[in-house]
Each structure stands twice: as structure tokens, then as C-alpha cells.
N, C-alpha and C positions, 0 to 999 in steps of 0.2 A: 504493500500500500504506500503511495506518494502520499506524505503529510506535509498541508500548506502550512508556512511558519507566517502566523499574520501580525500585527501589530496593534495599537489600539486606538487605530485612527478609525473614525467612523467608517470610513470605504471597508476597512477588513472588518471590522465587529458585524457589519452589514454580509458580507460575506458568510460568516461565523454561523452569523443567525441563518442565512437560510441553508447551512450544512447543519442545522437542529432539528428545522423545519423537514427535511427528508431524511431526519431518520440517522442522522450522523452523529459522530461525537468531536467535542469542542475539547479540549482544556484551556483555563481560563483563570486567573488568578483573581483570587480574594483578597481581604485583609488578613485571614490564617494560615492558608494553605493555598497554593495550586490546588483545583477541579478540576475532573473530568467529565463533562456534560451531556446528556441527553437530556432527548423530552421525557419526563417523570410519566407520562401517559403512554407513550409507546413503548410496551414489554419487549418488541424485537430491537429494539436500538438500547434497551436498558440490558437486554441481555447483552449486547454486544459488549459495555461498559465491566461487566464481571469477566468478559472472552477478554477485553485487551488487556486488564490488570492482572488476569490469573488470580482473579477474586473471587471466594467461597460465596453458591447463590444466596444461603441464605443470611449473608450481612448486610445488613439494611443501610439504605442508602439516605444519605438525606437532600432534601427538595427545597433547592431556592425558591423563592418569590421575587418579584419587586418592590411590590406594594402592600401593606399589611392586609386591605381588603381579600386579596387575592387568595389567603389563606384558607375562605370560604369554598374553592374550589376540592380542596386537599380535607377540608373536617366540617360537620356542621356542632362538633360539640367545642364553644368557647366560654369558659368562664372570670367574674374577673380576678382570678389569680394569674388567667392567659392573657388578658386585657395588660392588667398591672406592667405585664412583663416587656409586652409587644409596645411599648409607651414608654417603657425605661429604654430599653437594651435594642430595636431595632429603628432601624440597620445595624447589626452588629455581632460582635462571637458568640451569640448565642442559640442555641437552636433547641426547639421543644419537642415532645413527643407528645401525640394528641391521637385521640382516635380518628382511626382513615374514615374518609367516605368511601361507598362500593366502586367510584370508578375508577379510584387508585389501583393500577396494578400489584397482584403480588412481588410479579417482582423485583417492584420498586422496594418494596416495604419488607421484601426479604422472608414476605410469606406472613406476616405478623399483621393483627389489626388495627396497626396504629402504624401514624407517619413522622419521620421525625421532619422539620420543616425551620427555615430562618430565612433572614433578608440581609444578603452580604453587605458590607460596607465598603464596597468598592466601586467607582464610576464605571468601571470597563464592565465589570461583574452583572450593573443590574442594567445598563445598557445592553447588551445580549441577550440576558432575560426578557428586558420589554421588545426587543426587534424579532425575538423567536415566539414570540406569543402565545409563550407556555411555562408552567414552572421547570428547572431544570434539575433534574437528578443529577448530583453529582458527590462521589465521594475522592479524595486524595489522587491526585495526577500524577501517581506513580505505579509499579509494580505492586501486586502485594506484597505485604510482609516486610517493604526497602523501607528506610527512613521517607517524613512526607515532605514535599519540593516544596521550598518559598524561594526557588528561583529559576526563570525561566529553563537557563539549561539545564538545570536538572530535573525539568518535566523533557524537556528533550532527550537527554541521555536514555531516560525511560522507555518514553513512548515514540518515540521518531519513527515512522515503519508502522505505526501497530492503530493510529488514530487519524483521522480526517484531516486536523486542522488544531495549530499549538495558538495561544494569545502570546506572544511574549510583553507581559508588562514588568511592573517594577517588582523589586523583589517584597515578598508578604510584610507587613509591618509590625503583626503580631508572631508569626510564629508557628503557632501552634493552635491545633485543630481547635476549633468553637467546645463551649461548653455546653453539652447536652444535658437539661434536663426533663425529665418522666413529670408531664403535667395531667396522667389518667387516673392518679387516685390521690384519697384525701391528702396526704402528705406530699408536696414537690419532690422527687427523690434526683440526685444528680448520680447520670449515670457514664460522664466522662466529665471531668476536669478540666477547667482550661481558666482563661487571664478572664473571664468572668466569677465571679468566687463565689460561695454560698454564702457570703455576708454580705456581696454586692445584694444579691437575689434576696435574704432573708430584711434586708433593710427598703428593697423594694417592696415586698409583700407584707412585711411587719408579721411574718411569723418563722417559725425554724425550718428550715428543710434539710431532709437524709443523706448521705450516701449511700450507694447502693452497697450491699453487702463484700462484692466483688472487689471495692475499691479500699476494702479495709485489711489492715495486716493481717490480721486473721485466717482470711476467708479469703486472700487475693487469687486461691489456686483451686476456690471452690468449683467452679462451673465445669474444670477438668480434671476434677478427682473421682477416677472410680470406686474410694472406699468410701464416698459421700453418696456412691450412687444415681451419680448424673453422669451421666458417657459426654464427649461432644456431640455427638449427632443426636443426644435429649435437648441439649443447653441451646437456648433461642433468646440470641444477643438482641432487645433493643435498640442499641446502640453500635456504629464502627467504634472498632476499638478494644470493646467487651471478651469477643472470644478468642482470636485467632492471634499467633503472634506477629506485632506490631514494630515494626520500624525500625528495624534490626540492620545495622549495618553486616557486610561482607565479613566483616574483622572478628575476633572473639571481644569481648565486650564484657568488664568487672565494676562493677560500680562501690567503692573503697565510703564509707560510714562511719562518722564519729566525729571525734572532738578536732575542731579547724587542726591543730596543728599537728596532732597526730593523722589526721588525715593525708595531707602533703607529706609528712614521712615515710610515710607507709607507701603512698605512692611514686616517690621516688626511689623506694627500697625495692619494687618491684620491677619499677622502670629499670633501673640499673640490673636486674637480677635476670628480664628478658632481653634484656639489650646483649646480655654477656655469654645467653645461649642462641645467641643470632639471631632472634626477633627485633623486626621495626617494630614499636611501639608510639602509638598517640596517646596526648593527655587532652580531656577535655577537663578543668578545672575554673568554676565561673568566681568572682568575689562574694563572700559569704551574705551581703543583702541586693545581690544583682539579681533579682529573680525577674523583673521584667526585660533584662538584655540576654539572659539564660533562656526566657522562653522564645525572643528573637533568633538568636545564636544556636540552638543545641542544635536542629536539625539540621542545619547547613556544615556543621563542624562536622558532625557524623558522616558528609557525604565529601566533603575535604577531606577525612582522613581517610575514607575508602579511596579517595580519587589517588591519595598519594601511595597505597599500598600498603599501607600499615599490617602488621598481623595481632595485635591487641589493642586493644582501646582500653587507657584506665582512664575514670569517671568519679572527681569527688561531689560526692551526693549533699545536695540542698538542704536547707530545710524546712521539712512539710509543714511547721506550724502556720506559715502564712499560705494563703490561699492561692497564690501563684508558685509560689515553690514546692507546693502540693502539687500542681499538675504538670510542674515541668517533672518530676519525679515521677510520675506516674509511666510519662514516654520513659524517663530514664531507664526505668527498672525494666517496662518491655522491652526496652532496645537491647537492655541486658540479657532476658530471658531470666528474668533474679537471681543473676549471676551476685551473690554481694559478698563483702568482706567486711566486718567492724570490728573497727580498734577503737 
């Protein structure tokens, strides 16, 4: 397949939009992540989107909009804890999960009766959306399982060959994927993480909301542990992100936990220890309250150090008390596969 590399001048978006319109797929960049885009309504062009990523069908995808009206397409159930939300937070990294209406396809929704749904905060982003005159499914403009692209070429490096047509714009501002939360039962439960926080969320609604059980030390390995009695092929993720493993670079991947400055010892004790049995080793190591340039940064470093060949990655790990250092931690540990070590 020849993929158009377009730009974000109205002439190629215009373009974009009618390789939607029949059925094609777009990547296209957000304020979080690179998308890869179809029409949320046409099941042959959304199956195509799991054919180019070598994405499991049933991870749910989630459905841009432009406009918050628009949202009536996709749910007739809104309440105002959904209101509250769509009034603080959009345009923005957020994205809800609400019950589908019937003409949502499954396999948009990953076979589940609920859709997850947001309104990017990017010009290029809802310009597409409103020229393709459809919401647009789209989950991370990468392989499965790669780290996610917040920059053009590394939606390129991906998908070149495998999709219609790249947006190249600016590289993501945030980062890292929107934060998903579960608005179908009484409790909000947040069921991915991200630079929206459940204290932003909880000071919007003026009451508490969960995490989902998944997302807690505990329980992070619940969904695929057969002595809890849930297989993967029971466990029905919600949410991308939830089941399968996430963002994983090339490299083997150690994420080092604990006190700052035993942290960096430890990581250079290690460095020097693979360096001396012939391993390239990267470090990714952010300043102890950078967590909104860690959640900028992490992805992209991840794909620098594959680019440069590395064969380990050491990773000093964040910390989760704030709300953002929470969800960079969250990719950390998948990109690790909970590889950890604490000193």
C-alpha cells in the first residue's frame, strides 16, 4: 500500500477527510497521542484499523467527536455527572465511557455495550473530524504493543506501507494517552490514567471517584491470572490499555524504585554492570517533581533508545502520589512488563 504523507494545511486535511469518507484510514495527531482513524460507523474500515496495528478485536477503541452535541449520535444515556464533565474537560484528555446506542458497531466498541468517546484538543484533529462527517475511531498510530507516537515519524516508522494516509503535525503536547473514565455506574471509576487526574475530575463533580481495581498494586495482574480464574479470553477490557501488553519498547526494560538517591545508584551500578558484559544500555531518568515533562518525554525517549539500539533500558520510577506521576507510571510499569527492582 502507497501511504500519502499529508500535512495540515487545509488542501491535505480535505484530502484526509475524504480517505475516511470511503472507508480509509487517516493517522492524525492529537494533543496525547498520534490516531489512527476511521469512520467509528463503518465495521469494514474499523476492522481494517485492528488489520494495520496487529490489534486484538476485542480492545475497544475510542470515538472522537467535534462537537459535544455530537455525542448524541454515539449514547442516548447523558447525565449531569456526563454534562459536569463535557463542560470542564472538553476539548480535551479526556474520554468517557457511556452506554452505546444500537448503531454503534461492535467492532468499534470491541464487542462491549458501551463506547468510550472525547473531543481532541487539537485544530488539525477536529478539522478532519468535521470534513469526514463522522465521529472517528481511532486508537494509538502505532503497532500494537510499540510505545505510543507523539511524533510524526514515529507514526511513520510504524505504519508507512500499512495505512492510506499519515497527518504529519506537530509533535503531541501532552504525551500520553487521555484519561479514561467509566461514567455507567453510580461511582465514576477511572479506568486508564492520564495528565487529567481524579482530583481534577473529583473537584469537577464535587464527589470521589475509583480506580478501577486493575490499576491498583494489588490487583495490577488481576485480569490475567488464572488462579483468580479469569483467563484473557474471559477478561473484556473497557478501556485500551487494560488488557494486553502496552508500549513496550524493543529493549528489555527495568524500572529501579525507591529513595531518589538510592535510586540513581542503583542505576548506575547496573549500568556499569551491563555495560561490562557488553550490553548498550539506556537510562531514562526524569527530575523527581517533572511529572508533566515525564509525561511529554517518556514515550519519545523509549523510541530514541530503541532507535539507537540499546539492549536495556533502566527507568527511575516516579512518584504515584500525584496524579500525573501516577499515570506516567502506569505506561512505565507496562512498558516494563513489571519488570521492577526496589532499593
Amino acid at each position: 500500500m502507497k501511504t500519502k504523507i499529508l500535512t495540515t494545511s487545509k488542501e491535505d486535511i480535505e484530502t484526509a477527510a475524504r480517505i475516511i469518507k470511503k472507508g480509509g484510514l487517516v493517522a492524525f495527531p492529537t494533543e496525547t497521542v498520534y490516531g489512527l482513524g476511521a469512520n467509528a460507523f463503518d465495521a469494514d474500515a474499523v476492522a481494517r484499523v485492528y488489520e494495520a496495528k496487529g490489534r486484538p478485536s476485542d480492545n475497544p477503541m475510542i470515538v472522537h467527536i467535534a462537537r459535544a452535541s455530537d455525542i448524541g449520535q454515539l449514547t442516548r444515556y447523558l447525565n449531569p455527572d456526563i454534562v459536569a464533565l463535557i463542560e470542564n474537560f472538553w476539548p480535551g484528555p479526556l474520554t468517557m465511557v457511556v452506554k452505546k446506542r444500537p448503531e454503534v458497531p461492535d467492532r468499534t466498541t470491541g464487542g462491549l455495550d458501551t463506547v468510550a468517546v472525547r473531543i481532541p484538543q487539537s485544530d488539525a484533529a477536529l478539522e478532519l473530524i468535521n470534513m469526514a462527517g463522522c465521529p472517528i475511531a481511532a486508537p494509538s498510530a502505532n503497532l500494537s504493543g510499540s510505545p505510543s507516537p507523539t511524533r510524526a515519524k514515529d507514526v511513520i516508522a510504524d505504519l508507512d506501507g500499512r495505512v492510506d494516509a499519515i497527518i504529519q503535525g506537530e509533535d503531541c503536547r501532552v504525551g500520553i494517552e487521555s484519561t479514561v473514565v467509566d461514567m455507567t455506574s453510580k461511582v465514576p471509576t477511572i479506568l486508564r490514567p492520564g495528565i487529567i487526574t481524579a482530583e481534577n475530575i473529583e473537584a469537577a463533580l464535587g464527589k470521589k471517584v475509583e480506580y478501577d481495581s486493575s490499576l491498583t498494586e494489588a490487583s495490577k495482574h488481576i485480569e490475567l491470572d488464572p488462579s483468580e480464574g479469569v483467563s484473557e479470553s474471559d477478561f473484556k477490557p473497557k478501556s485500551p490499555g487494560m488488557k494486553y501488553k502496552h508500549y513496550a519498547p524493543k529493549a528489555d526494560m527495568l524500572v529501579v524504585e525507591g529513595q531518589r538517591d538510592r535510586v540513581i545508584a542503583e542505576i548506575e551500578r547496573l549500568k556499569g554492570l551491563n555495560e561490562r558484559l557488553g550490553n548498550k544500555v539506556g537510562v531514562i531518568l526524569f527530575e523527581e517533581q517533572a511529572f508533566i515533562e515525564a509525561a511529554h518525554d517518556f514515550f519519545a525517549k523509549l523510541r530514541d533508545l530503541d532507535n539507537e539500539g540499546v539492549d536495556m533500558i533502566l527507568a527511575g520510577a516516579l512518584s504515584d502520589v500525584d496524579g500525573v506521576g501516577f499515570a506516567v507510571m502506569n505506561r512505565m510499569l507496562k512498558s516494563a512488563g513489571y519488570n521492577i527492582a526496589r532499593v
